[in-house]
N, C-alpha and C positions, 0 to 999 in steps of 0.2 A: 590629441591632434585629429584620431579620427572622429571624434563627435564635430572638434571643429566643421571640419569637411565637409560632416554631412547636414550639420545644421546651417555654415554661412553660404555653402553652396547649391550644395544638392539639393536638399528637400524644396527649399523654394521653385528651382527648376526641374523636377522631377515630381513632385506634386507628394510629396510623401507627407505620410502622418505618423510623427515618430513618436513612441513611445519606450521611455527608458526601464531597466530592467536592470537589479544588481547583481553584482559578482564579487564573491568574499574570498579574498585570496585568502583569509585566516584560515576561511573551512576549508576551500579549496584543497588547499596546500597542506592540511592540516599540520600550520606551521607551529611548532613546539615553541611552548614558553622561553624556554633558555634561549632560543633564537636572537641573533642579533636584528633581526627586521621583524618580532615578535611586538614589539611597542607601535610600532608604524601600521602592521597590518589591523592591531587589537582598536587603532582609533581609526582606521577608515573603517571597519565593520561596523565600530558602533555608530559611526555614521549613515552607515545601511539603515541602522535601525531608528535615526531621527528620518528618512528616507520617509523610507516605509509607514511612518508615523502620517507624515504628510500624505503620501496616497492613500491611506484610510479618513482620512479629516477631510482634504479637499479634493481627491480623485489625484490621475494621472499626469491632467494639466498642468498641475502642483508642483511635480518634480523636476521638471527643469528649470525651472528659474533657481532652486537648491542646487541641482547638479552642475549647474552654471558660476554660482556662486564659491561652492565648494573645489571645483577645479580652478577658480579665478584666485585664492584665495593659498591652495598646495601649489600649482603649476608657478604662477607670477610675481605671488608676493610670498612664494617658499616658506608661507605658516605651516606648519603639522601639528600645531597644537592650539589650535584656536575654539574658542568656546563656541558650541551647536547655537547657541541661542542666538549668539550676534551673526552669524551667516544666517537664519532666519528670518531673521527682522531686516537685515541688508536686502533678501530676497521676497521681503513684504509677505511672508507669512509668521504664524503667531508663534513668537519664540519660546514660549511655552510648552512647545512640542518638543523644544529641545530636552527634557525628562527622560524620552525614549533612548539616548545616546547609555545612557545605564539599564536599558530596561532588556533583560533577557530576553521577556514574551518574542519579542519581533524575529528572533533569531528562525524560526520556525517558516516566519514567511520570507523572509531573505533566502533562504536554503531552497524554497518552494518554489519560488519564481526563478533563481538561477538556475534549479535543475532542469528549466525547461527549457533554458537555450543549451546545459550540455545535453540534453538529448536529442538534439537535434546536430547539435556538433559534432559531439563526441566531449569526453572528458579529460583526454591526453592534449590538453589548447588552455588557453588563458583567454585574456581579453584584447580588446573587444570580438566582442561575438554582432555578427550581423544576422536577425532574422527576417526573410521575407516570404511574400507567398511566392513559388511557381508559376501560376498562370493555370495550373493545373488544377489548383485550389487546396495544394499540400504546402504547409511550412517547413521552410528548409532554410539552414544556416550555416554559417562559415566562419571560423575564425579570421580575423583579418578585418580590413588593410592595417594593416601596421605602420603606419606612415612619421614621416620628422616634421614636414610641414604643409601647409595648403596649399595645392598647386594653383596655379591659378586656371580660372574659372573652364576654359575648355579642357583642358586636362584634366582638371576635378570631374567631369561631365563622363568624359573618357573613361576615367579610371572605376567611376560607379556603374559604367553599363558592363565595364569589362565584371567588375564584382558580378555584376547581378547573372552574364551569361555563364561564369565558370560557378556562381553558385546552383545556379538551376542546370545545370548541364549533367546528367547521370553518368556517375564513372567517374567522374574530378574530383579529386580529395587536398592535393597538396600544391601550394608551389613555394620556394622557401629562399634568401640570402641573407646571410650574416649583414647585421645592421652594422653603418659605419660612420654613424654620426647621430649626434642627439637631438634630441626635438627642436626645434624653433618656434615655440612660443608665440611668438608675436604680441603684440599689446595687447592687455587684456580683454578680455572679450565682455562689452556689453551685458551686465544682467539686468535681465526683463523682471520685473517686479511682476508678482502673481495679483491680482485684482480678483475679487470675487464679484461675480456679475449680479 
């Protein structure tokens, strides 16, 4: 819900240039095979790693028309176990890449690129992570929002500058409530087919 936000609202009126970055609860968490969410977290990882396959092929542009796909796909139509190749080729990139969903290599730059939004977070957080600049010309980030649905459009506006002033604000760490309802979805979101120029 929050990429929702930030892609059908914000970035457009906020002039943002987003670029996505993964988070592997499997490592995160370092969650134990016997685990009952051990299945669940072992195939979004290796998702990371068809990810990641893509921003080496075709840069960063790449990945969200995938991470578009991939959330349309768990979120809406509640697959968890759908084959890499065919959300590839749904997302007009070459499903060939789907290879890397078994390929260990990637796990190295999965682990690489997350570490650098928990260091800037901290590592006691989950997702999503927001990174921005300052102003200052220092990268800083915040776990959060954590949201159930899209507000609409003024409040979406609202609630991004509130992010952005308590993230860049020194001294502000937390603000926290017990969630009391589950995401709202809404229709599925739009995936933008990647085109190579």
């Amino acid at each position: 819900m929050t990429a929702r936000w930030v892609v059908e609202v914000v970035a457009p009126e906020r002039d943002l240039n987003v670029t996505w970055q993964p988070i592997s609860l499997l490592v995160k968490n370092q969650t134990p095979e016997e685990s009952d969410g051990y299945p669940r977290y072992r195939f979004t990882h290796n998702l990371l790693r068809v990810m990641e396959s893509v921003r080496a092929e075709y840069g960063d542009a790449a990945v969200f028309p995938l991470y578009w796909e991939l959330g349309r796909r768990i979120h809406h139509e509640r697959d968890r176990w759908f084959d890499p190749a065919a959300a590839l080729g749904a997302a007009g990139l070459d499903p060939s890449l789907g290879t890397a969903f078994d390929d260990e290599s990637w796990d190295a730059e999965i682990v690489r690129r997350m570490d650098l939004g928990l260091e800037l977070a901290g590592d006691d957080i989950g997702t999503p992570i927001i990174g921005i600049d300052d102003g200052a010309g220092d990268r800083v980030a915040i776990f959060g929002p954590v949201i159930t649905r899209v507000p609409p459009r003024e409040e979406a506006l609202r609630l991004w500058d509130a992010v952005v002033t308590l993230t860049t604000t020194p001294g502000f760490w937390e603000l926290k409530r017990t969630r009391t309802e589950r995401p709202e979805f809404g229709p599925p979101p739009t995936v933008p087919a990647f085109t190579i120029d």
